[in-house]
Structures are given as structure tokens and as C-alpha cells.
N, C-alpha and C positions, 0 to 999 in steps of 0.2 A: 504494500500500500504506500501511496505516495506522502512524504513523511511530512507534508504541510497540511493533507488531510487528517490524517490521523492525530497531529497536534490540536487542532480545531476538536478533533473529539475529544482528546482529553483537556482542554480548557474546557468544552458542555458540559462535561462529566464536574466539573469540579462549581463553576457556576451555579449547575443545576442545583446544589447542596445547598446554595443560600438562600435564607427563608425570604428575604424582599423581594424574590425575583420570582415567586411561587406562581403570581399570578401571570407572568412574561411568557411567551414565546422563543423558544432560544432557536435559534437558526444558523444553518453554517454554509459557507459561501461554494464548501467542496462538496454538499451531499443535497441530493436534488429532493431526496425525499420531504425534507424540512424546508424545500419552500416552493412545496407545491401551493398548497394556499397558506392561507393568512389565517388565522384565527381569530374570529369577530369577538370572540367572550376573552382575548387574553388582554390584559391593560394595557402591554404592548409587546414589543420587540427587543428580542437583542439578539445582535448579528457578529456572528463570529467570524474573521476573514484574518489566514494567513499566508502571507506575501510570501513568492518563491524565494527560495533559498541565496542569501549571499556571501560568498570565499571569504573570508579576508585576508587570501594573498592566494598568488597563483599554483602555488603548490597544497598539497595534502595541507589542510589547514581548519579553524575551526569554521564554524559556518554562525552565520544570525539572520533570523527569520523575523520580518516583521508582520505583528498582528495588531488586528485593530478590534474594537469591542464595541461598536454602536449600540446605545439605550434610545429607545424611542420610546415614547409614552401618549397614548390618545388622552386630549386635555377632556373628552366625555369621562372618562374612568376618573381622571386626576384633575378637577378643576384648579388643584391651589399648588400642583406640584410637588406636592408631599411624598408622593410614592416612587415618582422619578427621581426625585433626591435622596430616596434612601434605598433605591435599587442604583443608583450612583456611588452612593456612600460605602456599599455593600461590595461592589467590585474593586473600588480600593481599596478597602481593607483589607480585600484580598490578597489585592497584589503587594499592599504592605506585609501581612502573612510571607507571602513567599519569599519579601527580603529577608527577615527576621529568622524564617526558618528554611534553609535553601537546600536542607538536606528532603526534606517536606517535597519540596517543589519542586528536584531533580526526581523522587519519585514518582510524583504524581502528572509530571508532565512528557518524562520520558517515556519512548517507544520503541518497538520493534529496529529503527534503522535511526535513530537517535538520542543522544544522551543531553539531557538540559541541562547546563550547568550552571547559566547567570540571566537573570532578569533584568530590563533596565528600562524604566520609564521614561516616555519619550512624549509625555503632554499630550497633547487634545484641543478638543475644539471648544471648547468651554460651554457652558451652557446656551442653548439656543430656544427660543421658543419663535415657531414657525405658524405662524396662522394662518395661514391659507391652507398647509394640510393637518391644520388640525391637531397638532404636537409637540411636545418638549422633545428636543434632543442634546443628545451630549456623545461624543464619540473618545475613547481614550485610546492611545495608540504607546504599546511597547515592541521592546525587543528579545527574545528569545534568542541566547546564543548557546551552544553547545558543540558536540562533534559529531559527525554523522557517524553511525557503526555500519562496520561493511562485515557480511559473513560470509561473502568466499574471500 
């Protein structure tokens, strides 16, 4: 499996766990199933997308992957933004988690044809409220770096 997909799954898998998001949609950019449709009854969206793989030099080297984590929220479910703020609040703390605990988050995010060794916050689009469609968003974008594993 292509190791930017299967990262995307193990960020859903770990996402999934937190309770502000209970009522969200989580979606992922590499599996078609999850967005086939929309889900009218979920408050809103969160879209997981991991950017193809980059060297950091031209030889065997380690690799960092960027992903992005959009929260969308329908302002019908959330009029005051309270639930988008704390399905916001909820994914960084996340990702504070994983600084804090990196041995945590080299397990939980590593794969088959990948080892995650460092995580690094790379900011966002800061809050947005979009009215014409209807939504708060906020999108947070890091970097996953590790080494790819090869088994032949």
C-alpha cells in the first residue's frame, strides 16, 4: 500500500479516538470510499490529505511527508462556533501529544513501509468563517518525517 495512504489511515484511526470530533465526518483524500457522499446529520468534516513523499537529499535519505487536516463545520449545527473550536482545540492537542510523547506517535503512526520518527508543525490557515457556504473552517498543516523501510 502506498505509504501516504496508509498514513492518512493511521492519523483517522487516531483522530477518530477524540471525543469532539464524535459528531464529524473524517475523510481521507486517498480512499474513495469516504467520500462518496457527505453526510447531512454529521456537524461537519474533517479531511485528511497526505502530500507525496519528499528526499531530503539525493541519496538513500530520510523522507517528510506533508499533511494537512481541514475542520469544516456547518454554522446550522454550530451557530456560535463552539464545536469547531473545540474539534480545533482537540486536534492540537493532539498533535501536542505527539511532541510530548514521540515514542506514542512513532507507534501509532508508523507502517508497513514506514517508520515516523519527528513531527513538526507547520501552521494553518487560521480561522475562517465562510458564509456563503455556510461554514467555519480552519485547516492545520504539518510534517511527518521519518525513513521509508524497504523489505527486499
Amino acid at each position: 500500500m502506498l505509504i501516504e495512504k496508509e498514513l492518512e489511515q493511521r492519523i483517522k484511526a487516531e483522530i477518530e479516538t477524540l471525543a469532539a470530533l464524535a459528531e464529524y465526518q473524517i475523510v481521507l483524500s486517498r480512499d474513495c470510499d469516504t467520500i462518496k457522499g457527505e453526510r447531512k446529520d454529521a456537524t461537519g468534516v474533517v479531511a485528511i490529505t497526505a502530500g507525496y513523499r519528499q528526499h531530503d537529499a539525493f541519496s538513500l535519505s530520510p523522507i517528510s511527508m506533508p499533511v494537512t487536516i481541514s475542520i469544516v463545520t456547518r454554522i446550522e449545527q454550530d451557530r456560535t462556533s463552539a464545536k469547531h473550536e473545540a474539534a480545533v482545540e482537540a486536534v492540537s492537542d493532539w498533535l501536542s501529544a505527539c511532541h510530548k510523547d514521540g515514542e506514542r506517535m512513532t507507534a501509532n503512526l508508523s507502517c508497513g513501509k514506514f517508520f515516523a520518527g519527528e513531527l513538526r508543525c507547520d501552521g494553518g490557515s487560521g480561522f475562517v468563517f465562510d458564509s456563503d457556504a455556510g461554514v467555519f473552517r480552519e485547516t492545520i498543516s504539518v510534517t511527518i518525517r521519518g525513513s521509508e523501510i524497504f523489505t527486499a
